[in-house]
Backbone as a ProteinNet text record, in pm:
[ID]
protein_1_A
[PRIMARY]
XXXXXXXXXXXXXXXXXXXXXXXXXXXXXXXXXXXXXXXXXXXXXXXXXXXXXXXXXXXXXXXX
[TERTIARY]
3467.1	3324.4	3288.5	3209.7	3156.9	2992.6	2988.7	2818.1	2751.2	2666.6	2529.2	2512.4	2660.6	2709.3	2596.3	2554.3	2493.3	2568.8	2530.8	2612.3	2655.8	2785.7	2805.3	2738.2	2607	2495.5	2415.2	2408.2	2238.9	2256.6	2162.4	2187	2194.2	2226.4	2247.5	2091.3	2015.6	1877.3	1882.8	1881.4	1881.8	1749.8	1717.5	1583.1	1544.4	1589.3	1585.4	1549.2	1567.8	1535.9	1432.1	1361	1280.9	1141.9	1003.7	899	814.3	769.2	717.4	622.9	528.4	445.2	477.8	627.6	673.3	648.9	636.3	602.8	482	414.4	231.5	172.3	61.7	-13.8	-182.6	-212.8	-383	-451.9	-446.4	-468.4	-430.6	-319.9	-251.1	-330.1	-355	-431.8	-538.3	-644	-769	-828.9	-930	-987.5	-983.2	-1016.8	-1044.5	-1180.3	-1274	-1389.2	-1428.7	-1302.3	-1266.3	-1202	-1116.8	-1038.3	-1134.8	-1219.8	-1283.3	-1389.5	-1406.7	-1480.9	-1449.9	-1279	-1212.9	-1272	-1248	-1339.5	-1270.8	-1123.8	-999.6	-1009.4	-1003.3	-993	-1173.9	-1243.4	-1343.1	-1339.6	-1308.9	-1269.7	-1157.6	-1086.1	-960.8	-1053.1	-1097.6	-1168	-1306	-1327.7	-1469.2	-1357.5	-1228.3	-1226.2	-1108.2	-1056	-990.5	-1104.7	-1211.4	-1311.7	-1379.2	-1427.5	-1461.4	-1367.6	-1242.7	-1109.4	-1130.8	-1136.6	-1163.5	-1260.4	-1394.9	-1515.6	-1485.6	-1470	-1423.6	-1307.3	-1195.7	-1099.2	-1159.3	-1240.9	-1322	-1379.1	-1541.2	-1604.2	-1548.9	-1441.2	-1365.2	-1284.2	-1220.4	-1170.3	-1255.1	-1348.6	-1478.7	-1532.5	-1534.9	-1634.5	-1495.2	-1371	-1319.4	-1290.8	-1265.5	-1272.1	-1133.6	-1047.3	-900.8	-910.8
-1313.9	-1301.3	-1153.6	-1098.9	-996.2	-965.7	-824.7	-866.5	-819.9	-913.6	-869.9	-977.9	-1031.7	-1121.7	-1249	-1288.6	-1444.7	-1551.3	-1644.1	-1776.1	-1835.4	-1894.9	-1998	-2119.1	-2141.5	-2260.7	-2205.2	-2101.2	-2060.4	-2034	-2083.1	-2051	-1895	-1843	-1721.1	-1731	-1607.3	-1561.6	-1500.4	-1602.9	-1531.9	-1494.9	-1464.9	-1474.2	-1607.1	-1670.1	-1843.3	-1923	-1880	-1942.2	-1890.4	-1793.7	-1730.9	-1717.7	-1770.9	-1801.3	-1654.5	-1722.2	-1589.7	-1524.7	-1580.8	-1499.8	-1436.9	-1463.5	-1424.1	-1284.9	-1140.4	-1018.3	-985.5	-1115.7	-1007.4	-1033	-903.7	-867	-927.1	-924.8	-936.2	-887	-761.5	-684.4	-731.7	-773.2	-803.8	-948.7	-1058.6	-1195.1	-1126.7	-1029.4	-1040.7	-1018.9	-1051.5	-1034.7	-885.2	-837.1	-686.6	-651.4	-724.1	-715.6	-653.2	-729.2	-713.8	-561.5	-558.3	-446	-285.6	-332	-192.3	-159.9	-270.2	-259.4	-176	-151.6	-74.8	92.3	124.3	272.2	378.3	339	467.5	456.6	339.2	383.3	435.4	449	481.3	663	684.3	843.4	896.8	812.6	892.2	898	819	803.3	921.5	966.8	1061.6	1200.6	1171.5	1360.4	1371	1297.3	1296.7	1326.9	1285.4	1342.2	1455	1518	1643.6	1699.1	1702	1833.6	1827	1730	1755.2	1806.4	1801.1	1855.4	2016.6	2031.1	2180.3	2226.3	2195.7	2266.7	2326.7	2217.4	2239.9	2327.3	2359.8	2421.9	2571.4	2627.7	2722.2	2751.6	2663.8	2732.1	2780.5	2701.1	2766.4	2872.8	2915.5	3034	3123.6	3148.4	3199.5	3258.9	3227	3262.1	3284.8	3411.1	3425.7	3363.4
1628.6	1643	1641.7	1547.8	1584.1	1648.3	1597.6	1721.9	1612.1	1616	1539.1	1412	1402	1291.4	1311.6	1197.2	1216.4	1213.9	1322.2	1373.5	1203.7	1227.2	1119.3	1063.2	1167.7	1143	1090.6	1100.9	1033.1	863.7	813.4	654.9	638.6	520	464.5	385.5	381.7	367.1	205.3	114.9	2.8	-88	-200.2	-268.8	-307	-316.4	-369.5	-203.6	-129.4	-2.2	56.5	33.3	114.4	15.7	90.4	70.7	-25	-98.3	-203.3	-121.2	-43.2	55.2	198.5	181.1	337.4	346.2	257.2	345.6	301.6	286	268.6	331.2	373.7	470.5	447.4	537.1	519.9	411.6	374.4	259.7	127.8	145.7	-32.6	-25.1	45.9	41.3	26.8	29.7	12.3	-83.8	-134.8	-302.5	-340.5	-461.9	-502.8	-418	-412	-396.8	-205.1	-111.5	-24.1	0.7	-68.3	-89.8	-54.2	-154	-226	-91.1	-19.5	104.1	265	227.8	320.6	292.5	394.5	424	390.5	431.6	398.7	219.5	182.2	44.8	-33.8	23.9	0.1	11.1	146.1	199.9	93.3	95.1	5.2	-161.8	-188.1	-362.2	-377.1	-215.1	-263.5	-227.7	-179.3	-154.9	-269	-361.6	-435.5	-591.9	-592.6	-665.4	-635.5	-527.8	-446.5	-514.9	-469.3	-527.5	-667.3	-789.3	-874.9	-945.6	-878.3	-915.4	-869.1	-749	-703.8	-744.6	-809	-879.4	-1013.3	-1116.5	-1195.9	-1238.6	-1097.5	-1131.1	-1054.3	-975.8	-950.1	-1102.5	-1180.9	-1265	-1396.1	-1389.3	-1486.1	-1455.9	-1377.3	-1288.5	-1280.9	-1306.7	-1334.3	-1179.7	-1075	-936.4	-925.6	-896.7	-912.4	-681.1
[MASK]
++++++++++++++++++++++++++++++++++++++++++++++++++++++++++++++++

């Protein structure tokens, strides 16, 4: 017997045994429409456009 070993009754956990939805979260079940309604990805989508508008107009303006 070792430790940590799984009992000889319990099945072995392979891909063929284990449920296609067993590691998804709340998020991955919810529509796109749902999705787009979360706030972090809203914050992350306006300062990821900010840096691009301001990298932009800094390298146009020629600002060393």
């Amino acid at each position: 017997m070792q430790f940590g070993a799984p009992d000889e009754d319990t099945p072995k956990i392979t891909r063929d045994a284990e449920p296609e939805n067993f590691f998804q979260t709340n998020l991955d079940k919810a529509s796109a429409q749902e999705k787009m309604k979360d706030p972090l990805l809203l914050i992350v989508a306006a300062w990821i456009g900010f840096m691009a508008v301001a990298s932009t107009v800094i390298i146009l303006n020629g600002v060393n």
